[in-house]
Rosetta silent file (secondary structure, phi, psi, omega in degrees, C-alpha in Angstrom):
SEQUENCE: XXXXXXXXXXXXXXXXXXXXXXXXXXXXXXXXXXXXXXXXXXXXXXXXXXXXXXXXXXXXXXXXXXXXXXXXXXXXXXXXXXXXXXXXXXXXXXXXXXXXXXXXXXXXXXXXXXXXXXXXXXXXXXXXXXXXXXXXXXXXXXXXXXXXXXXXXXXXXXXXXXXXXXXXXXXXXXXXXXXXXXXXXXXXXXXXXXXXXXXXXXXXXXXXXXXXXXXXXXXXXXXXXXXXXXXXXXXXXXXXXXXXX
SCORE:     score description
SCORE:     0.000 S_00000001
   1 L     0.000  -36.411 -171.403  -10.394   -1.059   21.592 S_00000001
   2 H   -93.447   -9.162  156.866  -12.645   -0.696   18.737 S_00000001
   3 H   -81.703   -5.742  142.668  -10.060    1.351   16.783 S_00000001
   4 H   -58.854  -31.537  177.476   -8.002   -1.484   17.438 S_00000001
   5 H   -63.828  -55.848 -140.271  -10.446   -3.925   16.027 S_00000001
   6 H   -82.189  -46.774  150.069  -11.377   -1.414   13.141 S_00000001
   7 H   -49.063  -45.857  179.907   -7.290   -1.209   12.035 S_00000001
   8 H   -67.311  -49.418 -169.159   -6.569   -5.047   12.186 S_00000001
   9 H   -81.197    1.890  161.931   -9.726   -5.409    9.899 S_00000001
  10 H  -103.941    1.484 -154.056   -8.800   -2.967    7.127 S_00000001
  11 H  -113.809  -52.996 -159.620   -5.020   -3.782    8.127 S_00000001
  12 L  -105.815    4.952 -173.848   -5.814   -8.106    7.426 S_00000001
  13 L   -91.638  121.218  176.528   -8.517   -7.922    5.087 S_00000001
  14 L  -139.990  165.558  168.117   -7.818   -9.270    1.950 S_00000001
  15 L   -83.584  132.752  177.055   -9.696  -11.268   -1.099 S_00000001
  16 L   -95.421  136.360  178.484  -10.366  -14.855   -0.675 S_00000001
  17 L  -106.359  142.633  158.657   -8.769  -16.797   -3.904 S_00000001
  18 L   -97.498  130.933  164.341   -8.717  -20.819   -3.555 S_00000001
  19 L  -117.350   35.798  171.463   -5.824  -21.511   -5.429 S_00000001
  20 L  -140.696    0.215  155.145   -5.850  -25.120   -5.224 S_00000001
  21 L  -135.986  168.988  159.485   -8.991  -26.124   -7.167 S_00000001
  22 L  -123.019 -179.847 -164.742  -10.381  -24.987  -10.158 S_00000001
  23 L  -101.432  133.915  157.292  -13.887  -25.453  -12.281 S_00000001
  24 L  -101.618   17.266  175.182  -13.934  -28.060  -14.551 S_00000001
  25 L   -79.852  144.772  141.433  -17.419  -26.338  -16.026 S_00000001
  26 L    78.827  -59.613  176.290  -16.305  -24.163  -19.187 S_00000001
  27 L    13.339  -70.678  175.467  -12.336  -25.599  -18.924 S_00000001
  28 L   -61.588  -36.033 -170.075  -12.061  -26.338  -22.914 S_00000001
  29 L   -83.272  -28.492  168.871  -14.027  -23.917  -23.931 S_00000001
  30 H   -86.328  -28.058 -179.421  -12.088  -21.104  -22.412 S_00000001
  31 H   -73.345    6.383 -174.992   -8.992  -22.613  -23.269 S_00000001
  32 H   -88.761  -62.738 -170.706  -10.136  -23.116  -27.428 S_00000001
  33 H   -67.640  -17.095  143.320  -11.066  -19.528  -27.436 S_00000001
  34 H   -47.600  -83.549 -143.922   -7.183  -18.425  -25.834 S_00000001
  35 H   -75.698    2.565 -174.112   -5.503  -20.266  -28.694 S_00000001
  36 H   -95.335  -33.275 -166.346   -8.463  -18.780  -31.194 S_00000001
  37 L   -92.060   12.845 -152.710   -7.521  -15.149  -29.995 S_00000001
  38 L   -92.837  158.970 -176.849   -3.488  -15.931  -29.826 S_00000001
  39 L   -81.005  -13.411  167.909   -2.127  -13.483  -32.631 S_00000001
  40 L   -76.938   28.837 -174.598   -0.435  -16.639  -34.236 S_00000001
  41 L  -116.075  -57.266  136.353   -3.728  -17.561  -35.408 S_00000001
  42 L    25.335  159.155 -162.404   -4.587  -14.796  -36.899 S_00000001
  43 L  -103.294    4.582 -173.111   -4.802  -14.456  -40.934 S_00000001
  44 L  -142.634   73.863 -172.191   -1.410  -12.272  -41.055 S_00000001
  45 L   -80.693    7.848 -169.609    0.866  -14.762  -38.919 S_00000001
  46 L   -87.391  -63.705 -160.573    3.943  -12.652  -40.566 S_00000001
  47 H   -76.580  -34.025 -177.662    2.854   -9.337  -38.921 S_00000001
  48 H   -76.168  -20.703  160.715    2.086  -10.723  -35.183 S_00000001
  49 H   -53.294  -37.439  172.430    5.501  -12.352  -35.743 S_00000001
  50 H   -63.918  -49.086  145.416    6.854   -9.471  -36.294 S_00000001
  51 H   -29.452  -55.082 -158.486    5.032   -7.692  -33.161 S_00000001
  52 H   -95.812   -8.291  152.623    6.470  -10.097  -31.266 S_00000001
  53 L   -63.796  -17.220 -176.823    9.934  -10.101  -32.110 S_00000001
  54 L  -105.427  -46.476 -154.455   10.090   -6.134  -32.111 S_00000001
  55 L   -57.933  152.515 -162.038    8.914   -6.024  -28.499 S_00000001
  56 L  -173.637  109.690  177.342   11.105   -4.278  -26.147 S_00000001
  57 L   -33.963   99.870  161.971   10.407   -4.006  -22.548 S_00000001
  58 L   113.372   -2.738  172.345    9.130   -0.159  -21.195 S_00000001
  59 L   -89.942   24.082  160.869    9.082    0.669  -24.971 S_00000001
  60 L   -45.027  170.380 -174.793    5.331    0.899  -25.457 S_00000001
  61 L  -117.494   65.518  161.633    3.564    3.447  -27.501 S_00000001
  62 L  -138.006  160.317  156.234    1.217    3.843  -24.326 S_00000001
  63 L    -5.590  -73.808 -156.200    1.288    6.457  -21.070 S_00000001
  64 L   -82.345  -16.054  151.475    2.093    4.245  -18.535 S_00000001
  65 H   -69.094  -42.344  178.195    5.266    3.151  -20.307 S_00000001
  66 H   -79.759   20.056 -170.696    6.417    6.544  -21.189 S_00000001
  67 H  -112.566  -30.154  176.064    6.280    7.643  -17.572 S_00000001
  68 H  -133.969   10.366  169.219    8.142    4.357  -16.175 S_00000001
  69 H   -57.707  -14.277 -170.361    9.724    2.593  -19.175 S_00000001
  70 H   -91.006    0.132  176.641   12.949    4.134  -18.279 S_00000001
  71 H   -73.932  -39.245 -151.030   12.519    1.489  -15.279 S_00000001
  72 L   -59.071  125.132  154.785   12.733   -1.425  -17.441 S_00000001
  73 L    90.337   -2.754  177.395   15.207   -4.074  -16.815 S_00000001
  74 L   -88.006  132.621 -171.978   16.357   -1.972  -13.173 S_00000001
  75 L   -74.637  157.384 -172.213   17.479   -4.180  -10.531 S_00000001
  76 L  -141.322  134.207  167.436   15.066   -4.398   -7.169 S_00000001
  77 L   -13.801  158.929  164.989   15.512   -5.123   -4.135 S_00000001
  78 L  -104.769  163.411  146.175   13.794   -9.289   -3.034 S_00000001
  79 H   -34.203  -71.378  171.542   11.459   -9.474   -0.357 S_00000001
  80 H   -46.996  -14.095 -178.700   14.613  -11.956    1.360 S_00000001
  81 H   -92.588  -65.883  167.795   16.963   -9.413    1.006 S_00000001
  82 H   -19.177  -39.968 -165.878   14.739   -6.645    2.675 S_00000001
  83 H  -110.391    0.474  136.830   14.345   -9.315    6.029 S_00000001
  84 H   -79.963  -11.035  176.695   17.890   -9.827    6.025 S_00000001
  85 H   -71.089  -63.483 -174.431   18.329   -6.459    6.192 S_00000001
  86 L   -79.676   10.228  164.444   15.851   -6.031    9.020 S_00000001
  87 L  -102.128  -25.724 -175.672   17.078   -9.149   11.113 S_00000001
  88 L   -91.673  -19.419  151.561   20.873   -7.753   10.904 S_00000001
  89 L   -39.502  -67.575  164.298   19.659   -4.745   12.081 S_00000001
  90 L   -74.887  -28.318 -172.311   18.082   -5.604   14.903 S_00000001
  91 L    50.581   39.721  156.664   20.448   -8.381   16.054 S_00000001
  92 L  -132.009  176.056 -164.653   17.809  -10.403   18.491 S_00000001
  93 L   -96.895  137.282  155.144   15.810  -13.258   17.548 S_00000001
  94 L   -67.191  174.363 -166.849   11.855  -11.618   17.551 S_00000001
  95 L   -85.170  124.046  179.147    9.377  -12.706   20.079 S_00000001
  96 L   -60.403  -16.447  175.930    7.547  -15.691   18.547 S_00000001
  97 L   -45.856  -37.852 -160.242    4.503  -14.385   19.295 S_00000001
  98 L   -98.610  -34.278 -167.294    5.422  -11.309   16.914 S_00000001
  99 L   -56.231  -25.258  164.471    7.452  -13.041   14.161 S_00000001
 100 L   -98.864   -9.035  160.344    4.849  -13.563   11.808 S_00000001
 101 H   -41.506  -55.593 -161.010    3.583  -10.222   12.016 S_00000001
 102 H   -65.564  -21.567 -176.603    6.732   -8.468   11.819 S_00000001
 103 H   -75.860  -14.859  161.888    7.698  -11.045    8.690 S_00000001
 104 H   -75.102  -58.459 -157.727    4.489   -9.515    6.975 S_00000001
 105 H   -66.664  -14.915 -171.974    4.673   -5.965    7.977 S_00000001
 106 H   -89.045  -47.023  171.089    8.655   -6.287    6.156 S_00000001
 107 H   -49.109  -48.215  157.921    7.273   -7.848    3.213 S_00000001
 108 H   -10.418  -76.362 -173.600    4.247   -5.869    3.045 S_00000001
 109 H   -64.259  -47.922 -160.581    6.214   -2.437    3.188 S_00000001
 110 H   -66.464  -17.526 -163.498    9.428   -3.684    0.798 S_00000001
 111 H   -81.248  -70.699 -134.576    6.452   -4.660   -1.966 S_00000001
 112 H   -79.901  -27.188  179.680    4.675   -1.060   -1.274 S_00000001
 113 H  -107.542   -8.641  144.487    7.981    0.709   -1.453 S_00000001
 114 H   -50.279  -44.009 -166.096    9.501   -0.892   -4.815 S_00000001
 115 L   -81.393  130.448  177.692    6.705   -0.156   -6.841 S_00000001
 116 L    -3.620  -57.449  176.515    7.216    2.659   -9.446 S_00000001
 117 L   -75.377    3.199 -158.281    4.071    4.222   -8.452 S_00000001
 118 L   -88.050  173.144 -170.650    4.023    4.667   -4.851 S_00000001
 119 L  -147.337   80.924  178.607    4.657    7.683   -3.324 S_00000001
 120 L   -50.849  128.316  174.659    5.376    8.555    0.036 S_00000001
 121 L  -138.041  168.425 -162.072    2.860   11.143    2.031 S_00000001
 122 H   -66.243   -8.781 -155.300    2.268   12.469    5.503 S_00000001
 123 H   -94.988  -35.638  153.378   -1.320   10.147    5.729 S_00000001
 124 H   -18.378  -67.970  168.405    0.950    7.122    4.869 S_00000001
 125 H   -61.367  -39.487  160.335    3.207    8.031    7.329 S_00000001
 126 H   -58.436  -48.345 -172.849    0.540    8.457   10.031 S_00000001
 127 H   -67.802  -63.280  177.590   -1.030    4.981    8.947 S_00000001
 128 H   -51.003  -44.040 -173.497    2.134    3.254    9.052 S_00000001
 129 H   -75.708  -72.984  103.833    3.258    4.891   12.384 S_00000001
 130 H    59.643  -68.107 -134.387   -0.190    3.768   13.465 S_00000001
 131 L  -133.108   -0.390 -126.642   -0.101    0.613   12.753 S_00000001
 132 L  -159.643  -43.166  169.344    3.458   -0.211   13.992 S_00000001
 133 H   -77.510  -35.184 -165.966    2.324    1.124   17.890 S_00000001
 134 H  -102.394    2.210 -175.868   -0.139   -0.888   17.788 S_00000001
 135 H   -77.875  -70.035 -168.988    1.275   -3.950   16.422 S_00000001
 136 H   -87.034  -34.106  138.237    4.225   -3.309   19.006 S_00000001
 137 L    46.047  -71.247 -172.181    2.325   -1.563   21.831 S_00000001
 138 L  -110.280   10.486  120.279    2.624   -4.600   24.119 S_00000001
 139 L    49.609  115.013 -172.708    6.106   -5.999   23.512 S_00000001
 140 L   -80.535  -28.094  172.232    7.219   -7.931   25.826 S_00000001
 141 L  -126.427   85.637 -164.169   10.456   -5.621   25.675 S_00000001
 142 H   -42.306  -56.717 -179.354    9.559   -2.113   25.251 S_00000001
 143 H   -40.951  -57.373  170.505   13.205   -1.498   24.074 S_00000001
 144 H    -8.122  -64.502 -167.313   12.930   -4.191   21.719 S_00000001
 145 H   -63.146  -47.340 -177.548    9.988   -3.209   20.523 S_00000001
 146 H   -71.905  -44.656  172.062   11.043    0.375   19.775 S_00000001
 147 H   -65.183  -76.265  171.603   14.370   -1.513   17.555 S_00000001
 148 H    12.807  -75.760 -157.335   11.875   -3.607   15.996 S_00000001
 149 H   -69.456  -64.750  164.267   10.085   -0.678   14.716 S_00000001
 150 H   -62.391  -12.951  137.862   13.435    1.031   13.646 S_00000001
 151 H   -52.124  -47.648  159.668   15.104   -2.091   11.866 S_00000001
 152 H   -55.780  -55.159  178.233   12.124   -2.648   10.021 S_00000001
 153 H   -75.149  -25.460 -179.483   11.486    1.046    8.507 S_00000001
 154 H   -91.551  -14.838 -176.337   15.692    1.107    7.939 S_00000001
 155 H  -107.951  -10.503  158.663   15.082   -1.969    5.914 S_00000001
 156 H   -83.704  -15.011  162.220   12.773   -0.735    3.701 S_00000001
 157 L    80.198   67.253 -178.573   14.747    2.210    3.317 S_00000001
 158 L  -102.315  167.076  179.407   12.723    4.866    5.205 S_00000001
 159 L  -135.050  117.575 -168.204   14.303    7.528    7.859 S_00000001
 160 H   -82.493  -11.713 -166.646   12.298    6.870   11.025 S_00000001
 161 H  -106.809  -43.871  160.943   12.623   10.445   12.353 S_00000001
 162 H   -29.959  -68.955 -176.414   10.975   11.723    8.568 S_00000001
 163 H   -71.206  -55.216  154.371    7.734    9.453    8.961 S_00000001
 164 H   -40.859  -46.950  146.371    7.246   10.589   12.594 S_00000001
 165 H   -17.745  -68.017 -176.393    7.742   13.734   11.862 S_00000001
 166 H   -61.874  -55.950  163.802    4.868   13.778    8.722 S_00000001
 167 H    -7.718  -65.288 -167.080    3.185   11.610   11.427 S_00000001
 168 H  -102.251  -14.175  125.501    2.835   13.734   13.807 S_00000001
 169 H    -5.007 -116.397  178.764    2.410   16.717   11.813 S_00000001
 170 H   -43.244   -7.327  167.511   -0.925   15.746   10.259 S_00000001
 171 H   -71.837  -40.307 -178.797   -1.976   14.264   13.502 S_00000001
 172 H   -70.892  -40.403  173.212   -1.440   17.841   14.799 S_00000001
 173 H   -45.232  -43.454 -175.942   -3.071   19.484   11.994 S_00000001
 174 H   -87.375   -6.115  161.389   -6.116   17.576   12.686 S_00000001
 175 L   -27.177  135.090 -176.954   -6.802   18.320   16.091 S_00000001
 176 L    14.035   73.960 -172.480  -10.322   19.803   16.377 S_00000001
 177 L  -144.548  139.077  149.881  -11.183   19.540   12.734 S_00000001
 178 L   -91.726  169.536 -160.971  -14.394   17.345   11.635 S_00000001
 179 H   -54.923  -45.966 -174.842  -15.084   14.555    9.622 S_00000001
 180 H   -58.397  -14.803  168.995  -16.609   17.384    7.158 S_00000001
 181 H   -69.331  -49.998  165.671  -13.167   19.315    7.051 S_00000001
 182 H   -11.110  -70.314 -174.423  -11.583   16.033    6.572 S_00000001
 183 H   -44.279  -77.901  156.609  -13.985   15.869    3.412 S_00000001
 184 H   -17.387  -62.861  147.413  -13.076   18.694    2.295 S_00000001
 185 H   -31.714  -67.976 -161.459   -9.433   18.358    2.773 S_00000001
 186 H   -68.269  -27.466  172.964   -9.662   15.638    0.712 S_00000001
 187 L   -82.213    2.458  173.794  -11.606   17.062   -2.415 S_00000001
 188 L   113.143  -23.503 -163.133   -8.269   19.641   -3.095 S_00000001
 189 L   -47.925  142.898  171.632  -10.256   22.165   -0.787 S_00000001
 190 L    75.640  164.367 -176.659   -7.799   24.743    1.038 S_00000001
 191 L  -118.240   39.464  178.238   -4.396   24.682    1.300 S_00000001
 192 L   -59.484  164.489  156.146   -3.505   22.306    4.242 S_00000001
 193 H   -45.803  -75.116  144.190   -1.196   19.164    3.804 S_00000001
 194 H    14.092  -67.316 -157.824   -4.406   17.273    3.455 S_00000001
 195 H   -98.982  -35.793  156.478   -5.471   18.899    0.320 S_00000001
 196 H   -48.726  -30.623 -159.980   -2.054   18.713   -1.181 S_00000001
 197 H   -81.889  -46.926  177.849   -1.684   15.086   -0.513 S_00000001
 198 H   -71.746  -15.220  173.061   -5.308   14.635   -2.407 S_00000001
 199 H   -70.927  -54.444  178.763   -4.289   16.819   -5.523 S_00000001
 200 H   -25.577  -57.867 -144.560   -1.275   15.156   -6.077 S_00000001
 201 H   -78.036  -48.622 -175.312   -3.108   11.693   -5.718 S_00000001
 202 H   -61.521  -35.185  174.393   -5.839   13.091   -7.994 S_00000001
 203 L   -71.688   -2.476  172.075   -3.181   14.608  -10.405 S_00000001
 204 L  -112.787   95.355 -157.379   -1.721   11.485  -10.859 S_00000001
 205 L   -51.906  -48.984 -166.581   -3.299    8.417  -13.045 S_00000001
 206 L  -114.103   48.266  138.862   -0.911    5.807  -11.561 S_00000001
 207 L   -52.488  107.663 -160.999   -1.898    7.005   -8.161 S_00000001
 208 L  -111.235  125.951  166.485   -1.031    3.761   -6.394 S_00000001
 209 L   -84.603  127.299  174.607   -3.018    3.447   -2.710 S_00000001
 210 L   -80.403  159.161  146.607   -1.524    1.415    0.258 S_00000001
 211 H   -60.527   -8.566 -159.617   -2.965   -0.235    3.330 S_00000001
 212 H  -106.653  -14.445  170.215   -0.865    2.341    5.144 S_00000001
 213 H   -67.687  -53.498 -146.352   -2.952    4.940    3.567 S_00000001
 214 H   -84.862  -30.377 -169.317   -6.096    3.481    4.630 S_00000001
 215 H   -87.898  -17.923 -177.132   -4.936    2.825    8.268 S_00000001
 216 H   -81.348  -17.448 -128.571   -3.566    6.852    8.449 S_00000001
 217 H  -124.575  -36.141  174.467   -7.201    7.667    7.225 S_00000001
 218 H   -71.580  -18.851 -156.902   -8.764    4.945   10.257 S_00000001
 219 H  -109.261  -27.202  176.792   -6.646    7.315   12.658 S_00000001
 220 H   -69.069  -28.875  167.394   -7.524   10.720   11.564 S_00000001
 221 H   -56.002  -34.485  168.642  -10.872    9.366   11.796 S_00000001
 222 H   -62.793  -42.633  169.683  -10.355    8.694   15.659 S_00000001
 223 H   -27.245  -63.227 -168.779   -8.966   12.041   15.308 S_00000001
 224 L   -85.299  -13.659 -147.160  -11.976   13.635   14.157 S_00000001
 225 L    17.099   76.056  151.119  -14.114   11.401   16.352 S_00000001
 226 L   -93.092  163.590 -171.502  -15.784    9.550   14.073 S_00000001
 227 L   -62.309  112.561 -161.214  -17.416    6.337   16.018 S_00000001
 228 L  -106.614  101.695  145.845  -14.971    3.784   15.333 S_00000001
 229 L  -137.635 -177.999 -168.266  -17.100    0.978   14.812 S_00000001
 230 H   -63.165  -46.998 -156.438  -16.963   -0.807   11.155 S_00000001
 231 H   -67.760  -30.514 -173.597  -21.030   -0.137   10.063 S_00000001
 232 H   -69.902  -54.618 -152.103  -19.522    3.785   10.907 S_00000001
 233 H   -68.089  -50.428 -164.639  -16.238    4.118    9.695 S_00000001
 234 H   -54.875  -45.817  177.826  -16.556    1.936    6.623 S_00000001
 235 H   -45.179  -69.389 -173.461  -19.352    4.336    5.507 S_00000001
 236 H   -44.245  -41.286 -164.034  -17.084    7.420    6.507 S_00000001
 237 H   -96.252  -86.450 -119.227  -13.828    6.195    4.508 S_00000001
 238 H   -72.187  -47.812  159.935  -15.986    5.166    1.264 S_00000001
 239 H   -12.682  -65.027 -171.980  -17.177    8.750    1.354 S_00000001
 240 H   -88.474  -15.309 -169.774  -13.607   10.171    1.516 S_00000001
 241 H  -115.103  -18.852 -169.187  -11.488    7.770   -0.733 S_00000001
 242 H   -93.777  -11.140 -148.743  -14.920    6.677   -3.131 S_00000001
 243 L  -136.525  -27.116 -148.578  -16.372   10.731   -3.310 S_00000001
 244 L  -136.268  -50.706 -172.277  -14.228   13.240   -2.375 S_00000001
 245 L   -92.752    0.000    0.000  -10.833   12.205   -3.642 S_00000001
């Protein structure tokens, strides 16, 4: 139970924004100094015209354009398309009980698997895997439950027997290993999956991290038996994702 608890709350945990009022301290003042800093202000209104008229999407003179600028302008997938995907799949109505999960976990995944930077790895796949049993677990229709799970991962356009696989792989790997191998693992040490998954991540700038990461990382942690309660675990993961990788 409490690595159920300890997954829903890194799984639903988000920042709260109100997006329906705003401060009316400061209001003018930030909006004088926007139009003071706009480049059409500027004492060479010729040249920022000129900036801005030359721009051309993914053609920056910076990094992270010359690594995905060749992106620019490629069509992607909607959210709405993704959940049409995954409702024509399955062909049943979901359980209401389930429906707004499962309409998050499709959104969720289609956002995390458009963007440029992501990367699929086995801790993903564990996290994801993870978080999908326990989500479906109690089903009112174990069959269901199990299409669910494959209509959803086919609509993001994953191969369900690949992410169980890496799944259960690194599940197996970690079998009687401690949190300090973990640690390890995770700093590059050795040549495990593990320590591959963290060079890469380290070797990359535009390293982009998922919830699905963070929930494979709550399971190796059962895995490892650390105590899964939040004042533990929370400690335990800021270690490995703020220190080690």
């Amino acid at each position: 139970m409490k690595f159920s608890r300890t997954i829903f709350a890194l799984f639903t945990a988000t920042a709260s924004v109100n997006a329906f009022t705003t401060s009316s301290n400061n209001v003018g003042v930030r909006s004088t100094t926007a139009v003071a800093s706009t480049p059409f202000f500027t004492s060479d209104i010729q040249s920022a015209l000129d900036k801005e008229v030359s721009y051309q999407p993914g053609k920056a003179d910076t990094e992270f354009a010359k690594k995905y600028g060749h992106l620019a302008g490629a069509q992607v997938r909607t959210v709405g398309e993704a959940f049409t995907q995954f409702t024509d799949k399955l062909g049943t109505p979901v359980n209401a009980l389930y429906k707004g999960m499962c309409t998050d976990l499709v959104g969720s995944l289609h956002l995390v698997m458009v963007n440029a930077r992501f990367q699929r790895d086995a801790v993903f796949s564990l996290g994801l895997v993870s978080a999908l049993d326990l989500v479906l677990k109690n089903y009112p229709e174990a069959e269901t439950g199990a299409r669910i799970k494959s209509a959803m991962l086919e609509s993001v356009g994953l191969d369900e027997a690949v992410v169980n696989a890496e799944a259960a792989a690194l599940e197996a790997w970690a079998q009687g290993k401690t949190k300090e191998d973990i640690a390890s693992a995770l700093k590059g040490e050795g040549d495990s999956q593990l320590a591959a998954i963290a060079k890469a991540a380290k070797g990359d700038q535009w390293w982009m991290y998922s919830r699905f990461f963070g929930v494979g990382l709550v399971r190796i942690m059962e895995i490892v038996g650390v105590e899964m309660d939040m004042s533990v675990a929370y400690d335990v993961m800021e270690n490995w994702m703020g220190k080690c990788m």
